[in-house]
Rosetta silent file (secondary structure, phi, psi, omega in degrees, C-alpha in Angstrom):
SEQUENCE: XXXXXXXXXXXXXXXXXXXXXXXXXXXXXXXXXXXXXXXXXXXXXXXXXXXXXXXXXXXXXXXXXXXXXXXXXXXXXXXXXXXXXXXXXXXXXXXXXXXXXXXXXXXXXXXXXXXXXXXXXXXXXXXXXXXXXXXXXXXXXXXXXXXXXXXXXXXXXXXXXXXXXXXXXXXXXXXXXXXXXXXXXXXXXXXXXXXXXXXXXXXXXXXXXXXXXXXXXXXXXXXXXXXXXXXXX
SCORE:     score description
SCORE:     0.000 S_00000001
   1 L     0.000  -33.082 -159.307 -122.239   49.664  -27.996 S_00000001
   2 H   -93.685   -9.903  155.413 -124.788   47.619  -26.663 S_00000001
   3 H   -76.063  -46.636  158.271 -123.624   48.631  -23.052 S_00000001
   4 H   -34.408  -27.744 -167.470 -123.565   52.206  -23.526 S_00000001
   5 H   -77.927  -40.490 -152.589 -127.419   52.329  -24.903 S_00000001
   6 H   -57.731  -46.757 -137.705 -128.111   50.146  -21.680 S_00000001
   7 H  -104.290   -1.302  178.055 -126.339   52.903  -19.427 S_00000001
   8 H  -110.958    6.547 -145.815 -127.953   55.377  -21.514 S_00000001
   9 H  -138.693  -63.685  169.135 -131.698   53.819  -21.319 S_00000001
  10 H   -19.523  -76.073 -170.378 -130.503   53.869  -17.026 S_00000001
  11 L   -83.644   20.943  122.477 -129.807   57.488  -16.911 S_00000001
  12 L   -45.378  -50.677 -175.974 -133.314   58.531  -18.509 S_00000001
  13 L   -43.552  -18.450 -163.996 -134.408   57.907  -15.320 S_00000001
  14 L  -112.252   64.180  166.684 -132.365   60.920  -13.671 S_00000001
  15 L   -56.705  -20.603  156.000 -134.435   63.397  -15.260 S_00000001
  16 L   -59.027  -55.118 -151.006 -133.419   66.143  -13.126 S_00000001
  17 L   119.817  -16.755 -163.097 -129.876   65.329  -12.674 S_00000001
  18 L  -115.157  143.778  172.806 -130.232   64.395   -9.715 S_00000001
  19 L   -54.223  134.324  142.842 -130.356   60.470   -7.907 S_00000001
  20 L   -23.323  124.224 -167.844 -133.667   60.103   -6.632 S_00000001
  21 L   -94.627  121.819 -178.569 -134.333   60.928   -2.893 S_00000001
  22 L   -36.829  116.482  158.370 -134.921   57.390   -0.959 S_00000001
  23 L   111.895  -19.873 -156.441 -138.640   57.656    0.834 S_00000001
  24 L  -111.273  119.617 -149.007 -139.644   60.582   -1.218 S_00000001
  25 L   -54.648   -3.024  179.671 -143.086   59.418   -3.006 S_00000001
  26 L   -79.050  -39.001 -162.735 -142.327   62.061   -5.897 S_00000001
  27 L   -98.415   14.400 -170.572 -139.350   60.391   -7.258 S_00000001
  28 H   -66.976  -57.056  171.781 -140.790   56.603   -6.457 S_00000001
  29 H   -21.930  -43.081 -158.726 -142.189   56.391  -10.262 S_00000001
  30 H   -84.250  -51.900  169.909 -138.451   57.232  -11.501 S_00000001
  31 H   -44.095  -53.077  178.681 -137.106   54.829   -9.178 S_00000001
  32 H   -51.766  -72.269 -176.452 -139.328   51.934  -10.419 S_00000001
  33 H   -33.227  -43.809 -176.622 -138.745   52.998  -13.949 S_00000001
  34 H   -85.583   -4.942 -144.376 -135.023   52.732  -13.619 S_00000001
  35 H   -99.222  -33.526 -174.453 -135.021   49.808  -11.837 S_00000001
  36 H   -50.619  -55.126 -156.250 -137.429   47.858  -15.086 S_00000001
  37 H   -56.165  -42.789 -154.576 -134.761   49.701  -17.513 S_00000001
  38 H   -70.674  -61.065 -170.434 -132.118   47.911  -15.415 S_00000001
  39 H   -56.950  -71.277  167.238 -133.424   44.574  -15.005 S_00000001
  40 L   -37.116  -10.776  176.810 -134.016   44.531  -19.207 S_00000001
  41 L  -118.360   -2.065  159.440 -130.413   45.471  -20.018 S_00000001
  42 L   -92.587  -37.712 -153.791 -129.528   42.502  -17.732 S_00000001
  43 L   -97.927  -13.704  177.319 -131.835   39.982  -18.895 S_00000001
  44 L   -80.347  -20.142  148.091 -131.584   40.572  -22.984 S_00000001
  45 H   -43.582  -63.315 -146.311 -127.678   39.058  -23.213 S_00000001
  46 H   -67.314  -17.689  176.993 -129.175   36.146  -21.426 S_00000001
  47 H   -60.323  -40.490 -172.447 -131.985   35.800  -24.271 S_00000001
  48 L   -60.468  134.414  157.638 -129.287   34.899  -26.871 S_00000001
  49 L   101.651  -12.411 -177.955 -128.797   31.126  -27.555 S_00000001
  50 L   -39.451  158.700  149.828 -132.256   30.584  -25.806 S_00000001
  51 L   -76.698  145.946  167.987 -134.773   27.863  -27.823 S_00000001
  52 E  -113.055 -178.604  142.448 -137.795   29.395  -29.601 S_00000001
  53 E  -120.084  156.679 -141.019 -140.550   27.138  -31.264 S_00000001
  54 E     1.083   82.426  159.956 -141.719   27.328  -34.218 S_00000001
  55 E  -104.091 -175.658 -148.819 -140.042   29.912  -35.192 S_00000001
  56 E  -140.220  123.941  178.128 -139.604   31.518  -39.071 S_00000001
  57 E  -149.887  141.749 -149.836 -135.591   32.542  -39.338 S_00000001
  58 L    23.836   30.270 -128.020 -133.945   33.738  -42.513 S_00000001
  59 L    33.222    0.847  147.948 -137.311   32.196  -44.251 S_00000001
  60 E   -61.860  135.930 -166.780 -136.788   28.928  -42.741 S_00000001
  61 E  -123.126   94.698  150.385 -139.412   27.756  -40.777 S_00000001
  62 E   -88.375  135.666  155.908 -138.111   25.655  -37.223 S_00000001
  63 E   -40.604  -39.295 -161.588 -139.610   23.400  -35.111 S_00000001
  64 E  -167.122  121.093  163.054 -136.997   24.673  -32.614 S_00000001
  65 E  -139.713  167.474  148.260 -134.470   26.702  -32.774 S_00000001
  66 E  -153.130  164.575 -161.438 -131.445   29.454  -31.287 S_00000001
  67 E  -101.172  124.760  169.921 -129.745   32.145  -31.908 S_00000001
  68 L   -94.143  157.716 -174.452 -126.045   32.337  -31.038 S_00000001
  69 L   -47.632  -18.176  171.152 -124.597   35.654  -29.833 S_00000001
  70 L  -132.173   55.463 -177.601 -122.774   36.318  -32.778 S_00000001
  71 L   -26.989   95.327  158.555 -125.838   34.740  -35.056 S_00000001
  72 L   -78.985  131.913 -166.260 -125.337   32.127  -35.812 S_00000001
  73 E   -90.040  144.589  158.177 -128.402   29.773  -36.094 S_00000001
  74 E  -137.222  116.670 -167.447 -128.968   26.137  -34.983 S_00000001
  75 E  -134.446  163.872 -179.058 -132.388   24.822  -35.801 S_00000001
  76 E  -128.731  107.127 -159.601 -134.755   21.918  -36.341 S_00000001
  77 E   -95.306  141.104  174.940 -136.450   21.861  -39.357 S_00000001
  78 L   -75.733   -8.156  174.836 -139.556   19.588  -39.696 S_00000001
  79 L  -145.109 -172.167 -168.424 -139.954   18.007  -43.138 S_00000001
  80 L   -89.537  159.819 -155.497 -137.583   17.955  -46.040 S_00000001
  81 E  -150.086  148.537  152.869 -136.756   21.866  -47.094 S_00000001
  82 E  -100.454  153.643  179.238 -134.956   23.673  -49.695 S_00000001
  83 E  -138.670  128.652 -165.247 -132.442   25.956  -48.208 S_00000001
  84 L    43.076   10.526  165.536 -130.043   28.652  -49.726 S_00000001
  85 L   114.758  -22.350  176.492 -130.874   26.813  -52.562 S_00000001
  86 E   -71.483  127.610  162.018 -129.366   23.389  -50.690 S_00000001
  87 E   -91.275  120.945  165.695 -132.004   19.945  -50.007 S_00000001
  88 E   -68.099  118.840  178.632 -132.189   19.932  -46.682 S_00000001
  89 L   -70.555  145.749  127.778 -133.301   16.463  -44.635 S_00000001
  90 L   -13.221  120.670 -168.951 -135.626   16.526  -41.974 S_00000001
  91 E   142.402  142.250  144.387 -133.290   17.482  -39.154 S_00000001
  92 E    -4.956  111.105  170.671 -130.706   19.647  -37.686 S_00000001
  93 E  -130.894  152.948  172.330 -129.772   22.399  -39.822 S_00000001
  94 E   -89.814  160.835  146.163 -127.245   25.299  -39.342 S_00000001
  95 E  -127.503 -178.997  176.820 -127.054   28.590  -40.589 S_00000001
  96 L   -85.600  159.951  135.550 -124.333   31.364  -41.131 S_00000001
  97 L   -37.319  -48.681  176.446 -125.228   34.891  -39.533 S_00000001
  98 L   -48.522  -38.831 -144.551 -125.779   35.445  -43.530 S_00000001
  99 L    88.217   -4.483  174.963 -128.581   32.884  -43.774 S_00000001
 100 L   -83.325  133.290  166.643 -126.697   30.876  -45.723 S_00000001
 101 E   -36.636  132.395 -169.386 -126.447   26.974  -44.864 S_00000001
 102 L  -112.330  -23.798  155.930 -123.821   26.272  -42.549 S_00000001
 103 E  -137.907  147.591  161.823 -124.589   22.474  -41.934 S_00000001
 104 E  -176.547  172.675  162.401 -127.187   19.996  -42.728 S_00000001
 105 E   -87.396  114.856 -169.363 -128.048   16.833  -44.060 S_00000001
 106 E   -45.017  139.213  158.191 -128.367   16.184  -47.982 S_00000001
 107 L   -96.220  -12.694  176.002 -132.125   15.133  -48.836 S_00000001
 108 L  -140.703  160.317  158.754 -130.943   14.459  -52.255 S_00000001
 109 L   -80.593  161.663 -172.156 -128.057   14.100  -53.966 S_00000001
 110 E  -132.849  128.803 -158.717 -126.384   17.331  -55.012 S_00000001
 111 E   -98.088  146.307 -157.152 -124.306   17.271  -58.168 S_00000001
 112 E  -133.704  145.665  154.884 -121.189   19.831  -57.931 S_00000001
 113 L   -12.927  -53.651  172.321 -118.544   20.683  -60.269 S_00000001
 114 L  -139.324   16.161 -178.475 -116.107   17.836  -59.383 S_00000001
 115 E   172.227  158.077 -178.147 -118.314   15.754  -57.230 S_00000001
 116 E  -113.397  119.718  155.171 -121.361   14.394  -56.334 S_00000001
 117 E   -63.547  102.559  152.754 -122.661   14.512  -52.863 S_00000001
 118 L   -31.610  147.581  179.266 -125.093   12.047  -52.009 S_00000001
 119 L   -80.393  145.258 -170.667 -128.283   11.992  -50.099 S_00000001
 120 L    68.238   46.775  159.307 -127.691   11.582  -46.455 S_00000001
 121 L  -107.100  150.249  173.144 -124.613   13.247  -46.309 S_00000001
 122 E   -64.517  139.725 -165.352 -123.443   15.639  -43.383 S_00000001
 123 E  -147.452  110.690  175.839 -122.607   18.522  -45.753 S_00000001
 124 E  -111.701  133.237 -152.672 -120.534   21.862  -44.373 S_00000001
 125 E   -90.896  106.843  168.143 -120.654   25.198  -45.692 S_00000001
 126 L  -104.815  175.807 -157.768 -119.010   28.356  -45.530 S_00000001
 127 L   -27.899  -50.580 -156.856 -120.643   31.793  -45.243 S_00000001
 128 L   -87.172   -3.196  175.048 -120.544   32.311  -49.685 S_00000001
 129 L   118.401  -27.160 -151.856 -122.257   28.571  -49.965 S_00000001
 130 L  -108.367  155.066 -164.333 -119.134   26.379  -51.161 S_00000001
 131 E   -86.315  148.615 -146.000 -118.734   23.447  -49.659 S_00000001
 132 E  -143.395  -20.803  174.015 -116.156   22.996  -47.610 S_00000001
 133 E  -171.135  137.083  174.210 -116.014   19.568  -45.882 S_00000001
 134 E  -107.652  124.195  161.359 -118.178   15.939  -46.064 S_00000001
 135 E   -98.496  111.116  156.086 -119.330   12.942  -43.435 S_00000001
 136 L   -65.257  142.234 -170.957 -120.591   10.478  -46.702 S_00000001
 137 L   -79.687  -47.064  166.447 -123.299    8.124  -45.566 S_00000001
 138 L  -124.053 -161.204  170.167 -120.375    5.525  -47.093 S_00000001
 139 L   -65.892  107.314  176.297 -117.224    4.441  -48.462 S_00000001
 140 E  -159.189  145.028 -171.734 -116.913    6.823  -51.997 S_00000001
 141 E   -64.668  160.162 -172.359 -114.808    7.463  -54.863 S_00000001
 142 E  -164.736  120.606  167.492 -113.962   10.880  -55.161 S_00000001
 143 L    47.358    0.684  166.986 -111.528   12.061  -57.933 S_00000001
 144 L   125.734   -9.594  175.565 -109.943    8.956  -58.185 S_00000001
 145 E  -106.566  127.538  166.123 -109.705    8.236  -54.172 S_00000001
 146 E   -65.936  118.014 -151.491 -111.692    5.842  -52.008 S_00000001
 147 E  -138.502  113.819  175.402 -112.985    8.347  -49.302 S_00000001
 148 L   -61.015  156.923  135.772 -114.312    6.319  -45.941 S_00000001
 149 L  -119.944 -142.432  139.675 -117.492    6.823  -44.842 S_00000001
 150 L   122.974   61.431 -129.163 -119.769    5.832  -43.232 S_00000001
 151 L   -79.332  152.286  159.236 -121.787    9.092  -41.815 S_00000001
 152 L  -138.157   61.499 -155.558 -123.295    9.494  -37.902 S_00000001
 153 H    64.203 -153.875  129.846 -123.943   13.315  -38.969 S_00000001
 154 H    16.316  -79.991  179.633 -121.728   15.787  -37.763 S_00000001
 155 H   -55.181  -15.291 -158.296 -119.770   13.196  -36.085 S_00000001
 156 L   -98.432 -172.416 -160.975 -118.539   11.155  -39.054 S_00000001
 157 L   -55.202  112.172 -168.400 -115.700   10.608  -40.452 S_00000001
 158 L   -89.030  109.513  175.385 -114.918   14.080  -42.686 S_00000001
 159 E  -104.766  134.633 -172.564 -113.595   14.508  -46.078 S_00000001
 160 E   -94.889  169.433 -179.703 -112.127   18.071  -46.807 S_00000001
 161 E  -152.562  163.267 -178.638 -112.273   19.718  -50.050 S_00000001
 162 E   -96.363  135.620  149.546 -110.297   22.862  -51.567 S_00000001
 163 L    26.221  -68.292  156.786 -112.464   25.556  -52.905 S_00000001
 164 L   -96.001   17.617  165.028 -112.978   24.588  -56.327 S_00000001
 165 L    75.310   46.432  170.728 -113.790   21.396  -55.130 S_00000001
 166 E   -84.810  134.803 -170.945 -110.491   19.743  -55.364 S_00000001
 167 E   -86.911  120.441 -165.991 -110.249   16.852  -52.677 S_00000001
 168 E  -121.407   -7.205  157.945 -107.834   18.314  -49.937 S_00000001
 169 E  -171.295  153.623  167.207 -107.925   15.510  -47.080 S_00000001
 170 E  -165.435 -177.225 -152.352 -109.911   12.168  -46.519 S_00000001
 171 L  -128.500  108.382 -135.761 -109.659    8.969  -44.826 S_00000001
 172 L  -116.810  119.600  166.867 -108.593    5.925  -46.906 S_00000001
 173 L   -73.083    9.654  167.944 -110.761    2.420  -45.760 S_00000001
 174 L  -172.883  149.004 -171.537 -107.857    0.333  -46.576 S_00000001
 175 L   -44.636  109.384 -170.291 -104.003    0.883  -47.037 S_00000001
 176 E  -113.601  174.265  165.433 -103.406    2.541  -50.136 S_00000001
 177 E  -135.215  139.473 -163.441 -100.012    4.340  -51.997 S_00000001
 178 L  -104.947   29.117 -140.835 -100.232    7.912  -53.120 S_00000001
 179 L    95.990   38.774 -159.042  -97.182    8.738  -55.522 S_00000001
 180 L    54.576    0.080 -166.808  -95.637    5.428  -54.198 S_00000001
 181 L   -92.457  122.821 -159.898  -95.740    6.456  -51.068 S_00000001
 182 E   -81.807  149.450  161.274  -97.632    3.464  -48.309 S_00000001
 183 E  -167.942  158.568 -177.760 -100.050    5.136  -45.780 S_00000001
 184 L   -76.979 -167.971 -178.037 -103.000    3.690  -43.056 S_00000001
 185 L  -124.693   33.345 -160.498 -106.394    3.928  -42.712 S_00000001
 186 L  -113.374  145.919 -175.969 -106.468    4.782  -39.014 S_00000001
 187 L   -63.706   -3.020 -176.738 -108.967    7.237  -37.660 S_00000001
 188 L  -125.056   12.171  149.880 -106.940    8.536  -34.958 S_00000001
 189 L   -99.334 -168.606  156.494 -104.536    9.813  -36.984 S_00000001
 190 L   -40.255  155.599  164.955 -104.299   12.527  -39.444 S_00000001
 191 L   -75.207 -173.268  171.249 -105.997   12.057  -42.746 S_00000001
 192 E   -95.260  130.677  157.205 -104.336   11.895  -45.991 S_00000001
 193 E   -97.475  157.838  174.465 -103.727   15.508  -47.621 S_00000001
 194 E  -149.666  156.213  175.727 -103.298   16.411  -50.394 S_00000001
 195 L   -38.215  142.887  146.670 -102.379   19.387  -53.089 S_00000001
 196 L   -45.935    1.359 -176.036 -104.820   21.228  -54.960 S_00000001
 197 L  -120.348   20.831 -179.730 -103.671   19.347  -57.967 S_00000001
 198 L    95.213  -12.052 -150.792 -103.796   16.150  -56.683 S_00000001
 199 L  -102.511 -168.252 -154.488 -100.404   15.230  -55.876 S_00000001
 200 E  -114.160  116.604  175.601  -99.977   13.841  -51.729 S_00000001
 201 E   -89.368  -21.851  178.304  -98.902   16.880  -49.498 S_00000001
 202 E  -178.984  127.546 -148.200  -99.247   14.468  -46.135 S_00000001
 203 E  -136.640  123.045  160.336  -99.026   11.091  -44.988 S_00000001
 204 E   -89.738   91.254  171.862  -98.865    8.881  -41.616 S_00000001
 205 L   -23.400   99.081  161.200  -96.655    5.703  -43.026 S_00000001
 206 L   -59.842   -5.009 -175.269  -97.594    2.395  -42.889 S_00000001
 207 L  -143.605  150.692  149.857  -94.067    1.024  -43.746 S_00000001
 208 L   -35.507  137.908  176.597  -90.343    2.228  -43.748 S_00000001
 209 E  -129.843  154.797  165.462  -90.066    4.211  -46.217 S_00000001
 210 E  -135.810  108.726  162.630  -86.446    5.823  -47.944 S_00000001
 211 E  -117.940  150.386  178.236  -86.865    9.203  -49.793 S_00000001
 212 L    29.741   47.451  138.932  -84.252   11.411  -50.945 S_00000001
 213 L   116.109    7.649 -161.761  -81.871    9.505  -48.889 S_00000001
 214 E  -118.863  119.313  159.122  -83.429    9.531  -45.544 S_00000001
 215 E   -64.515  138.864 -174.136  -85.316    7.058  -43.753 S_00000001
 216 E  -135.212  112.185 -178.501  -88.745    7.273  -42.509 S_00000001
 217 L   -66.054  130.514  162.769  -90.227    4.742  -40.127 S_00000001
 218 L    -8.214  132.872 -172.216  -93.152    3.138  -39.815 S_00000001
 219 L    76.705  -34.212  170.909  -95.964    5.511  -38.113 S_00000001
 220 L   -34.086  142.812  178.385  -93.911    8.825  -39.068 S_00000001
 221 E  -104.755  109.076  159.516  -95.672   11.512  -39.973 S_00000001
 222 E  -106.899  157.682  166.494  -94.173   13.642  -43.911 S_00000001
 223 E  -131.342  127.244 -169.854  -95.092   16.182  -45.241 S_00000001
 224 E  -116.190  159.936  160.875  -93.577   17.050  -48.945 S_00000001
 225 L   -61.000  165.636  169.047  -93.225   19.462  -51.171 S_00000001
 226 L   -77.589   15.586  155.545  -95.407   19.876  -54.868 S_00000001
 227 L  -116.737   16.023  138.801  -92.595   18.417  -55.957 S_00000001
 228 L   116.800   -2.177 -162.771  -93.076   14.978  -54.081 S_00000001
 229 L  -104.252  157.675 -159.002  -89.848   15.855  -52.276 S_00000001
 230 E   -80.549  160.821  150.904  -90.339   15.270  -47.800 S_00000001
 231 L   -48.576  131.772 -167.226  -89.758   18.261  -46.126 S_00000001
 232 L   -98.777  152.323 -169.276  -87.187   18.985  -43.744 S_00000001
 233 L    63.363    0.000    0.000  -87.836   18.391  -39.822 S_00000001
């Protein structure tokens, strides 16, 4: 759509019908005129993702911000903020196209249904608001699980969460067993998963293990059923 208007904003210029004849000083105006239209339907894609300053965006007010082409926001907000309703740190904040937070850092903690976020956590969002994944500023209980932390924004370590804000993968700071089942801590594997109800959907092994008749070696990656039993292949 947004080429057609351009090629449509172009071809104002041929008010006659006709191309403009080179040299002849009547049609030089039209000539200019298309050429500005031209230049402006090149250069406003290129506008998108730019930085502004201080700019005012969904009613947030950045230091610095830009818009991505299918706008989404990334901004720098200058003091502590409320946002969608979220406290917002000093700091890198995201939005949705909606206006709704899409990342940022807790200024407080924010108490939830089935958890509490802390202040100074990386805290991600989708589009309706629910939270959707955490980097904790530490090491924290969650539902009954020791969930690493140990936050560098963005970057840290991530604990997932289901919807209602059931704990759906995290990162265990020391070897733990999940339904008897042994698993690592290591950071360059997979996480632990788990069910919406709690029970362990997937595990990288820290030990041999023998379920339902099969051996599973050290390092192995299962994945089971909600009834606890592995999966086949």
């Amino acid at each position: 759509m947004f080429a057609r208007s351009c090629r449509g904003a172009c071809d104002a210029g041929r008010i006659d019908g006709t191309d403009p004849v080179p040299g002849n000083p009547a049609t030089l105006p039209r000539l200019l005129m298309r050429m500005h239209v031209l230049v402006v339907c090149l250069c406003l894609p290129l506008l998108a993702g730019c930085w502004q300053k201080n700019v005012e965006l969904h009613g947030v007010k950045f230091q610095e911000a830009r818009v991505e082409r299918d706008g989404f926001v990334i901004g720098y907000i200058g003091a502590d903020a409320i946002v969608g309703g979220r406290p917002c740190r000093q700091g890198w904040v995201h939005l949705h196209p909606n206006g709704t937070p899409a990342g940022f850092t807790a200024s407080q903690d924010i108490a939830l249904a089935r958890f509490m976020i802390p202040a100074g956590t990386w805290v991600f969002q989708d589009q309706q608001g629910i939270v959707t994944v955490c980097a904790f500023p530490r090491d924290i209980e969650i539902q009954g699980r020791l969930c690493r932390g140990g936050s560098v924004g963005s970057e840290g370590v991530q604990t997932a969460f289901y919807a209602d804000g059931a704990l759906k993968q995290f990162f265990a700071p020391k070897p733990v067993r999940i339904d008897g089942i042994p698993s690592g801590t290591s950071l360059f594997k997979h996480g632990i998963e788990l069910f919406q109800n709690g029970r362990l959907r997937s595990i990288t092994l820290t030990e041999d293990l023998i379920l339902d008749g099969r051996i599973h070696h050290k390092g192995d990656r299962i994945d089971l059923t909600p009834e606890g039993r592995a999966r086949d292949g």
